[in-house]
N, C-alpha and C positions, 0 to 999 in steps of 0.2 A: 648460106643456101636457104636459111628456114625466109629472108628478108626480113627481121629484128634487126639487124643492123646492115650499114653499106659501108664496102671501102671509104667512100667520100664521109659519112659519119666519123670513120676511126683515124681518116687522115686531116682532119678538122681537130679534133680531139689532141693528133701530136704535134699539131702547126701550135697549139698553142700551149702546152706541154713543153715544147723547144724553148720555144720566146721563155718559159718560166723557169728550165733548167739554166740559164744563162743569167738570169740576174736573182739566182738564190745565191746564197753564203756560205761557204763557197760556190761560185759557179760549179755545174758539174766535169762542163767540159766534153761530154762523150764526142757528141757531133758539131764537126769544126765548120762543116758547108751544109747551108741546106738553101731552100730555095722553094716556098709557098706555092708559087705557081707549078715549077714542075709536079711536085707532090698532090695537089689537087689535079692536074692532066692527067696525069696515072690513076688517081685513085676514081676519077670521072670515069673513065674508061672500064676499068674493072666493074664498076657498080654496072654501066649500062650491060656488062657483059651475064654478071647475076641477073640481071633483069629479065635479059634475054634468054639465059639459061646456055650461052655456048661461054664460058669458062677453058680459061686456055692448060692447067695445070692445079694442081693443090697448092700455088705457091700466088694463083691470082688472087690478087687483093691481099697479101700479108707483106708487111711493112718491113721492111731489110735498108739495113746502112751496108758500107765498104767500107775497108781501111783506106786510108788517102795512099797508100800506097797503086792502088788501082784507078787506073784511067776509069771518069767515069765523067759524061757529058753532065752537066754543063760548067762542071765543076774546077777548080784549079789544082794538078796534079803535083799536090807542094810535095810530098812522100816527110813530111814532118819538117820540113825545112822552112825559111824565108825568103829562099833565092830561089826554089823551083816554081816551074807552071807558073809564070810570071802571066800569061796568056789563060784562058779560058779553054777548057778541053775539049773538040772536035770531034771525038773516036772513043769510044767504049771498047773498055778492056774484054777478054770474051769471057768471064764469068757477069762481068756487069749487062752484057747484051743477051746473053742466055738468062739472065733473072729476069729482063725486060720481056723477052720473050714468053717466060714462063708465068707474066703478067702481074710479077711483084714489083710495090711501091718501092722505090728507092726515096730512101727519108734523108740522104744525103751522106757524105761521106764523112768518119770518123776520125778521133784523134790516132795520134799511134808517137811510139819512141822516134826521134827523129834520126831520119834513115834506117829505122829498123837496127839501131845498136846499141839497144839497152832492154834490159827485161824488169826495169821499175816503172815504163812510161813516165819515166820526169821528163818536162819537155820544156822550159823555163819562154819558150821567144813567144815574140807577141800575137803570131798567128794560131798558137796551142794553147797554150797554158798546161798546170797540171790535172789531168783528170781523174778522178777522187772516184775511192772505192764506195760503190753506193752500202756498201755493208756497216764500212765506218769511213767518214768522209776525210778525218784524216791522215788516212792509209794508204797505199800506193795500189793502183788498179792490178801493176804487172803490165808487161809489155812482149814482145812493143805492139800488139793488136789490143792495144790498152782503151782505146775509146770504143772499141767492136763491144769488149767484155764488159763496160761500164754500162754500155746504151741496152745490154742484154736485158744484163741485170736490173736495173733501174727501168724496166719495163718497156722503153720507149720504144723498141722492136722484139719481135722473139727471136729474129735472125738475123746475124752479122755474118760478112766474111772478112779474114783475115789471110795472113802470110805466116811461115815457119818454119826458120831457120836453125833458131836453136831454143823451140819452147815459144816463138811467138802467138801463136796461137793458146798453146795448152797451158802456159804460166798465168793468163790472165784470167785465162777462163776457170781455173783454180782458185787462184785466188779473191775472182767476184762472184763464184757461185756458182756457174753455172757450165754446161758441158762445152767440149772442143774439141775436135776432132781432125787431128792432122790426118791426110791422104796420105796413100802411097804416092813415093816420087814419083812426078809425073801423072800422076789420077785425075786430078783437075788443073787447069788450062793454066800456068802463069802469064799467058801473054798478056799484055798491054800493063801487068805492074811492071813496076823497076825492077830492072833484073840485077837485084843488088850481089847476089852468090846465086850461081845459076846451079850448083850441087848438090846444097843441101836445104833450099826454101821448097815448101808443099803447102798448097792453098786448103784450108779447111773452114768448114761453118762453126761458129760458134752459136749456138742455141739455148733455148729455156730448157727443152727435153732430150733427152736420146730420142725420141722416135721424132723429133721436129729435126734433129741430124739426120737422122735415117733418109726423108724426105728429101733433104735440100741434096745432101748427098748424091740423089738416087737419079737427080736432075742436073746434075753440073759432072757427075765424073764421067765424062766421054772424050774419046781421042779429038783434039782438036786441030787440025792441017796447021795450024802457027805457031803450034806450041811442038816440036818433033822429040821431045821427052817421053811423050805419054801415047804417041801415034800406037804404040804395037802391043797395047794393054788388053788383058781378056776384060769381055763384058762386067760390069759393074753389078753385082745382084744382092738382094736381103733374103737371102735362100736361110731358112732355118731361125729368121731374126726372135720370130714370136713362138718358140719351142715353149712347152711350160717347163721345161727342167732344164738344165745343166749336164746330167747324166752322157757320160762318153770325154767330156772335155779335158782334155788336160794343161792345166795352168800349173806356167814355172815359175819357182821364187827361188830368186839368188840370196837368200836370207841375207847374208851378209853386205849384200847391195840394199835389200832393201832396208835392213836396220839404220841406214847412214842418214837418220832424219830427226827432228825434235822428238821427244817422247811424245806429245799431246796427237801429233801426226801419225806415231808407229802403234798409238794404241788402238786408235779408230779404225787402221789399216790391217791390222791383223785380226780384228775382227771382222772387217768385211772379206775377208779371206775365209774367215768361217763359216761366213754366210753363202759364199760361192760352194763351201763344203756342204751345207746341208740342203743344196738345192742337186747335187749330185756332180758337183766337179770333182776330180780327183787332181793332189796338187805333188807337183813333182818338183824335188830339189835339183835343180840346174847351177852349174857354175858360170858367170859369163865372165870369157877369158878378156884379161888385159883391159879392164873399164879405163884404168890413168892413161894406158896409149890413147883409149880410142877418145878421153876426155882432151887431153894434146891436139891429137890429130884434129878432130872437129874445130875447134878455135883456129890453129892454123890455116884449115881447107876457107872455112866462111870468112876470115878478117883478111886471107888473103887474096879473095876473086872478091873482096869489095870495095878493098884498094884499088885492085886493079879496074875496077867499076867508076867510084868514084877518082882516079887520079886527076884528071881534070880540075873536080871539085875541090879538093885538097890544095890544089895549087891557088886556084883562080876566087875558091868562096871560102878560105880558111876563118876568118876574122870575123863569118856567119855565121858559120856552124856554132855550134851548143861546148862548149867547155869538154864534155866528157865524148862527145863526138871525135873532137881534135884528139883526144886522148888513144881513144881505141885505134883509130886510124895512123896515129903515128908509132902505136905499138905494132900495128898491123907492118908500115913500112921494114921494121926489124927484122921481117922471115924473108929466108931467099930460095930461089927456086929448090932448090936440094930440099930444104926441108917440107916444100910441098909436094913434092915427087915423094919425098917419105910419109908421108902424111897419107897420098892415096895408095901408098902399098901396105899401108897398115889398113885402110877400108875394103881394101881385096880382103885379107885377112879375116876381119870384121865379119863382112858379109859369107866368109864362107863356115867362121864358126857357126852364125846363127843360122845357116842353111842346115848344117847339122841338128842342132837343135830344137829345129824346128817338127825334124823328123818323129820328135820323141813328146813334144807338148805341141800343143794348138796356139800357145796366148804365153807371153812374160808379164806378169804384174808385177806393180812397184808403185808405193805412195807417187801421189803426182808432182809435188813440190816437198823438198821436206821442214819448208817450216810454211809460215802464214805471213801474209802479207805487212809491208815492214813500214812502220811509221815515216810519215810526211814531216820534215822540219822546216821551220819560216825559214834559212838560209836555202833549203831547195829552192823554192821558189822564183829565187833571184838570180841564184848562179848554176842551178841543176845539181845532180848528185853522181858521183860514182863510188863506187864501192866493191871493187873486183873481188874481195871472199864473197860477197852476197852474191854477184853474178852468176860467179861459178857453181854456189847451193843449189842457187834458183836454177840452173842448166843442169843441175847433177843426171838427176831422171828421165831429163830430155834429149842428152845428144844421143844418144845409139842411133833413136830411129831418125833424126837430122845427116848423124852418120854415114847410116847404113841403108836411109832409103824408106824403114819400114816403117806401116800405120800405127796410131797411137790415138787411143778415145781416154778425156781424162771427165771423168763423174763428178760431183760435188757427192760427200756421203757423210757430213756433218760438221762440228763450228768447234772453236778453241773454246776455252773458257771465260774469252775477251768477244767471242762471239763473233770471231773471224771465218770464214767458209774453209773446211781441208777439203780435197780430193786424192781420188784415187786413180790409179792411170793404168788402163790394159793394150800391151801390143801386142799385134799380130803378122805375120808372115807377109810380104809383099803382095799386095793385092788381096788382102783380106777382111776386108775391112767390115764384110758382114757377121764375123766371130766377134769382134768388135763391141758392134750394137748389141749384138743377139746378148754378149755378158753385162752392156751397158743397162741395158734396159732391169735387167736383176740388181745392178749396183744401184737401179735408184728403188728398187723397195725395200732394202735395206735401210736407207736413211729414212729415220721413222718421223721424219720433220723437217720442213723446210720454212726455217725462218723468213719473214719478210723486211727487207733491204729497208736501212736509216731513208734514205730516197728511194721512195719506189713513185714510179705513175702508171694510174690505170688505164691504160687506152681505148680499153670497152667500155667505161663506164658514161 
């Protein structure tokens, strides 16, 4: 606004920023498509629009990627694959055409786990590579909106969107730093991504701030006619976000839930729990019933509406896919309807414990991941990685609200002693997602430091 600088300045800036993330050592990987010209048309646009003083939103002229999971012109809609979007894409998804609208730069679209089914982002084919935790470059970003959370972090945008199903979103944005915030089902629009598990994926931003969430948030979660998930949702608001206290809230902690994580992670956790104390929350011990059912259930319900998504693909592009792809998917073929009919009578369940519970606290907290992001080996590389105890860690925190529907904002609030980012993770009750911010924004004055990333680039500079 002040005209010190122009869109067209700071999208200059990441054109060639791109070109430099690409042939450093390791490459970074975040953004798999980009495209000079679009990004200059955009960011031309915006400037004349400061010029002129008619500015379309708070979101014109600030640089945003997608996960490739989302349709976004002009880009090829691989969703982490080598077989997809063989074609060039015609049709913007509707959070990528509402960002256009709201006159943000699309800096191209990001890396991610391929097909969305792994939370390391190893992505071994020729179109990805692996995308390297700007924290420590040999460390796995997290997945699978792992290029969203890399290109955060690593400065090259303040805002990405992702997808999440089980932690995609909030595992990467944990483990590179920076915040993430899964919607309530159905809050913002999945249409035009892949509809890989139509039950338990929810679209959220990932961002440098809680209040740069708040924003993007504040602009994309509305009922959209293509997406009939989200049609009959009450208005979206940041009622109460900037209170100065805490005072009235009450946060639950299933101690015993929440103890299930590295020491380094339950220390830092438990103190930001103190700190939510002396800002005036009061914290309530809740039980949450049957966590092993609802961690069963969740894998069941997502690996088996993504069989059923991708069976086609499984037949016809087997010999494509990534090693640990083939993997999940043929575990996935194992479940047979009975056990997914049990599967959603255990999320009736589910949702009607945490309706009760909900009556009695405002918010459940719980560390956001419970350990830190776990080293890259030269055989990843080559052949990928799986490693289903680590998947399952990395899910632990994450499925309820995958499960159950409900929002989850996860903070950055301090570093291992390897100098790896922890987070902390708060949920709230369907549609709630301004209790959310309103705690988020206190979990970040807590952390008394924010280290800056092995890779960082400054885009105003």
């Amino acid at each position: 606004r002040s005209g010190k600088l122009t869109p067209s300045q700071v999208a200059k800036n990441i054109i060639a920023m791109l070109e430099d993330c690409d042939k450093s050592t390791p490459p970074l990987r975040a953004i798999v498509q980009w495209d000079q010209e679009q990004i200059m048309l955009m960011a031309e646009a915006s400037t004349a629009r400061y010029r002129n003083k008619c500015t379309l939103s708070y979101l014109d002229g600030i640089p945003v990627c997608l996960k490739e999971e989302f349709k976004v012109v002009p880009y090829h809609h691989r969703a982490g694959t080598v077989y997809l979007g063989t074609e060039p894409e015609t049709e913007d998804a509707t959070v990528a055409k509402m960002l256009r609208e709201a006159g943000a730069i699309i800096i191209g679209v990001s890396n991610m786990h391929e097909l969305g089914t792994g939370t390391t982002g190893c992505n071994p084919n020729r179109y990805h590579k692996i995308p390297r935790n700007p924290y420590k470059p040999n460390h796995f970003t997290g997945g699978s909106s792992s290029g969203s959370a890399a290109a955060v972090a690593a400065g090259l945008c303040p805002v990405a969107i992702g997808t999440d199903g089980g932690g995609s979103v909030r595992i990467p944005a944990s483990f590179c730093g920076v915040v993430g915030l899964k919607g309530t089902f159905g809050r913002i629009s999945c249409h035009g991504s892949l509809p890989l598990s139509y039950s338990t994926v929810s679209v959220g931003p990932i961002c440098t701030s809680v209040a740069d969430a708040a924003i993007v948030y504040s602009i994309l979660a509305e009922p959209d006619p293509l997406y009939p998930y989200g049609l009959k949702q009450p208005k979206a608001t940041l009622s109460d976000i900037c209170a100065p206290d805490l005072k009235g809230l009450k946060l639950g902690v299933d101690w015993t839930f929440f103890k299930a994580c590295d020491a380094e992670v339950l220390s830092i956790c438990e103190k930001a729990v103190e700190h939510l104390q002396s800002l005036g929350a009061s914290v309530v011990e809740v039980s949450l019933p049957e966590m092993e059912e609802v961690r069963v259930a969740h894998v069941i319900c997502i690996l088996s509406e993504m069989r059923d998504f991708l069976q086609p693909d499984f037949n016809k592009h087997f010999h494509e896919m990534n090693l640990d792809t083939r993997a999940n998917l043929a575990l996935a073929s194992q479940f047979t309807a009975l056990d997914y009919i049990t599967a959603n009578r255990q999320r009736t369940r589910s949702m009607r414990f945490l309706r009760e519970i909900f009556t009695t606290v405002n918010c459940i907290v719980t560390p956001a991941v419970a350990s830190t992001a776990p080293r890259i080996y030269e055989s990843d590389l080559l052949t990928g990685s799986s490693d289903l105890s680590f998947t399952a860690r990395s899910m632990r925190f994450m499925q309820l609200g995958n499960f159950t529907g409900i929002p989850g904002l996860v903070v950055p609030i301090g570093y291992s002693t390897d100098g790896l980012p922890i987070s902390f993770q708060v949920m709230a009750k369907w549609w709630d997602e301004a209790v959310l911010l309103r705690i988020g924004l206190k979990l970040e004055q807590f952390r008394y430091q924010t280290k800056k990333p092995s890779i960082y680039y400054d885009i105003l500079a």
